[in-house]
C-alpha positions as CSV (number, residue, x, y, z in Angstrom):
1,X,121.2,116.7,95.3
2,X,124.3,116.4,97.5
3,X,124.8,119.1,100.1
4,X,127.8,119.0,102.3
5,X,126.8,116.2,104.8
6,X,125.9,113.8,102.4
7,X,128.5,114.8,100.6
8,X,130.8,114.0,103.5
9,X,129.4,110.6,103.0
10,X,129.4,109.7,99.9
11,X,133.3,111.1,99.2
12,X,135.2,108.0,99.5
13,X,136.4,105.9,96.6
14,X,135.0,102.3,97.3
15,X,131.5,103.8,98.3
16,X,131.4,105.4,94.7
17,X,131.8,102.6,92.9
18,X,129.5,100.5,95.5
19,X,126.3,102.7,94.4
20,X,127.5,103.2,90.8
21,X,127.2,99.2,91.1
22,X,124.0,99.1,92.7
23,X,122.7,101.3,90.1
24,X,123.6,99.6,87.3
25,X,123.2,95.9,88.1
26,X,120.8,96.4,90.5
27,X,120.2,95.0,94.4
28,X,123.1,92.7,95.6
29,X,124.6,91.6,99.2
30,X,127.7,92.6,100.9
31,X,129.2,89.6,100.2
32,X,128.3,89.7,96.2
33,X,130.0,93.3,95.8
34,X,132.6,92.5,98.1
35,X,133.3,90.3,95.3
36,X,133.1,92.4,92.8
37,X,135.6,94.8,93.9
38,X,138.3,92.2,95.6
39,X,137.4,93.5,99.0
40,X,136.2,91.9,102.5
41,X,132.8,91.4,103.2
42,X,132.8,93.2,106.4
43,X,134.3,96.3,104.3
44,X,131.6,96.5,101.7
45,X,129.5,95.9,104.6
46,X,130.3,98.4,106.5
47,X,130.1,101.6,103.9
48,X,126.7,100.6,102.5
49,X,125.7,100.8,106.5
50,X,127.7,104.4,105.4
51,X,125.3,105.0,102.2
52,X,122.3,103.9,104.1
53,X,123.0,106.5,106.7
54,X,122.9,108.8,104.2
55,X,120.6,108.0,101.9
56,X,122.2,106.7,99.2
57,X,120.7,102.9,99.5
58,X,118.6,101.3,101.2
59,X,117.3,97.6,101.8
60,X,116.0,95.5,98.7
61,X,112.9,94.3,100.0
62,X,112.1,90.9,98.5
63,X,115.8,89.9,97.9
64,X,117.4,87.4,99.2
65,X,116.0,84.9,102.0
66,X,117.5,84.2,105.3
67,X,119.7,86.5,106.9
68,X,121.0,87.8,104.1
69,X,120.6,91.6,103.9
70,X,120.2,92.9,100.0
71,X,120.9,96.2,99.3
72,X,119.9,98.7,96.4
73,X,120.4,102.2,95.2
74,X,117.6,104.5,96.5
75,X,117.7,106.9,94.2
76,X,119.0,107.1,89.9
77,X,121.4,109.5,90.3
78,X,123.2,112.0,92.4
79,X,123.2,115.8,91.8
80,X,126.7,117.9,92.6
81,X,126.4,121.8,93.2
82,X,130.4,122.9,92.1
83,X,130.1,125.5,94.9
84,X,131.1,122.9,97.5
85,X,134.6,122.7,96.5
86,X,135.1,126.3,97.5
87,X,132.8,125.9,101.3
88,X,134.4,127.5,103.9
89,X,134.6,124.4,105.9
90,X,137.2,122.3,105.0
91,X,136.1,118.9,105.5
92,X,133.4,119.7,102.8
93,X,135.9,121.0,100.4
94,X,138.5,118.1,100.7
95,X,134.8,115.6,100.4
96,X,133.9,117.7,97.3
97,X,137.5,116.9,95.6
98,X,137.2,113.6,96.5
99,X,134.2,113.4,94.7
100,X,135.3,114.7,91.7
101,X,137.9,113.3,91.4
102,X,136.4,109.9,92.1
103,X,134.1,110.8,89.6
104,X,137.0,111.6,86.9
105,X,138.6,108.5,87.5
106,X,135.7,107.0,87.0
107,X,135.1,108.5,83.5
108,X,138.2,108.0,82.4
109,X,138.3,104.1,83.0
110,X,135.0,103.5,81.7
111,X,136.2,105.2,78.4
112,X,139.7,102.7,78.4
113,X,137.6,99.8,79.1
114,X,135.1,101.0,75.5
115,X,138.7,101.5,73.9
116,X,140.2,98.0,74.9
117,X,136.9,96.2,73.9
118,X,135.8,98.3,71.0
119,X,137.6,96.0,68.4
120,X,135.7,92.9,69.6
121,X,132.5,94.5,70.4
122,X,131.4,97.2,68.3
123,X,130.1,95.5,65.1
124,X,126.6,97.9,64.2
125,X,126.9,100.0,67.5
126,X,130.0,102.2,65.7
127,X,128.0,104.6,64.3
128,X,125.9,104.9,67.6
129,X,129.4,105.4,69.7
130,X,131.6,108.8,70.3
131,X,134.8,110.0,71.6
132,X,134.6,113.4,70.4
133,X,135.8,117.0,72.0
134,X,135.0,120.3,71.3
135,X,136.4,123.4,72.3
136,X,133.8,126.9,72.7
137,X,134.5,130.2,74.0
138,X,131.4,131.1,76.0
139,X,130.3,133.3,79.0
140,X,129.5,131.7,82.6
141,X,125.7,132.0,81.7
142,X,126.4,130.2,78.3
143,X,128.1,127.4,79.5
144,X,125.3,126.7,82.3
145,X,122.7,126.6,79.5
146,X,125.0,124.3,77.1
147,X,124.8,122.1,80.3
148,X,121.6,122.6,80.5
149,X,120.0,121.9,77.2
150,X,122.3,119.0,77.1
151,X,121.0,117.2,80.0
152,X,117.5,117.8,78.8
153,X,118.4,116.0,75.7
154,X,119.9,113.1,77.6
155,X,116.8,113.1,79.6
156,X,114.4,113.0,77.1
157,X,115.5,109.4,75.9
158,X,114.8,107.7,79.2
159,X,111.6,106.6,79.1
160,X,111.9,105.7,75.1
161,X,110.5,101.7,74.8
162,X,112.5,99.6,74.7
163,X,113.4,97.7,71.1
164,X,115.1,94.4,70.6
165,X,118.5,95.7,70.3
166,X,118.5,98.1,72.7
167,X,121.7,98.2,75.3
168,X,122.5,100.2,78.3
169,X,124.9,103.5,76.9
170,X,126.5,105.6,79.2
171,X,126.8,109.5,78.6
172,X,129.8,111.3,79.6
173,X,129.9,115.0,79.5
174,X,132.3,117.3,80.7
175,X,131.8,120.9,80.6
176,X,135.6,122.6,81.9
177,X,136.0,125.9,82.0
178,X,139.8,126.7,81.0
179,X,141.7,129.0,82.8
180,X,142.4,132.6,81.2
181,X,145.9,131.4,80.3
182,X,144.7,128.6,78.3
């Protein structure tokens, strides 16, 4: 669960998509991601120092030989309390709207990417993708119990064996409360 210092250090664009990568395809080297993302060495280098201060990764023991210096994800995911965009301090809030909105632009490329390919890739999985939306009226306490209820149905297919067709899917939910207007 982030709170505001590791918050502070996880904000930032490039380190985002550095431990998303990490988790995903698992350990790799500086120079490996640098690749990845079209950036220098020495600048991926220098925010997974920023992640492993914080917790975020950590070395990949058994990776690699030499001096070379793997790096993996320390943990599977990352929990966001909302409050944080309203802290008092405003070095937290502006790291908390970097987040999300890191996190948003996140979302919505990983969705273009599923559109652009869908047409060439699909085949049997179309039943088992979605692009849906839904709009509810519900209370504060409602909505935190959708959420709720929805992760733990999420959660309760990670651990399901594995079968020979199985793929990696990634979940997007987005719970947004509309403003009275709306």
């Amino acid at each position: 669960m982030l709170d505001a210092r590791a918050l502070r250090g996880l904000a930032h664009p490039l380190r985002m998509q550095l431990l998303a990568d990490l988790r995903r395809k698992g350990p790799a080297t500086a120079s490996q991601l640098a690749d990845r993302f079209g950036e220098s060495s020495g600048s991926t280098s220098y925010h997974l120092r920023q992640l492993a201060a914080h917790g975020f990764v950590e070395d990949a023991v058994g990776h690699g030989k030499g001096r070379e210096r793997w790096w993996r994800a320390a943990h599977e995911g990352t929990g966001f309390d909302g409050s944080l965009i309203h802290d008092a301090d405003p070095a937290t809030s502006s790291a908390a709207a970097v987040f999300l909105q890191a996190v948003a632009t996140n979302h919505s490329q990983e969705v273009s990417a599923w559109i652009s390919e869908a047409q060439t890739r699909l085949g049997r999985w179309e039943p088992g993708a979605d692009l849906s939306d839904f709009t509810l009226r519900l209370t504060p306490a409602q909505s935190e119990e959708l959420i709720g209820r929805l992760h733990d149905v999420v959660n309760s297919y990670r651990d399901l064996p594995e079968a020979e067709d199985t793929r990696t899917v990634r979940i997007h939910t987005h719970v947004l409360p509309r403003s009275a207007s709306e």
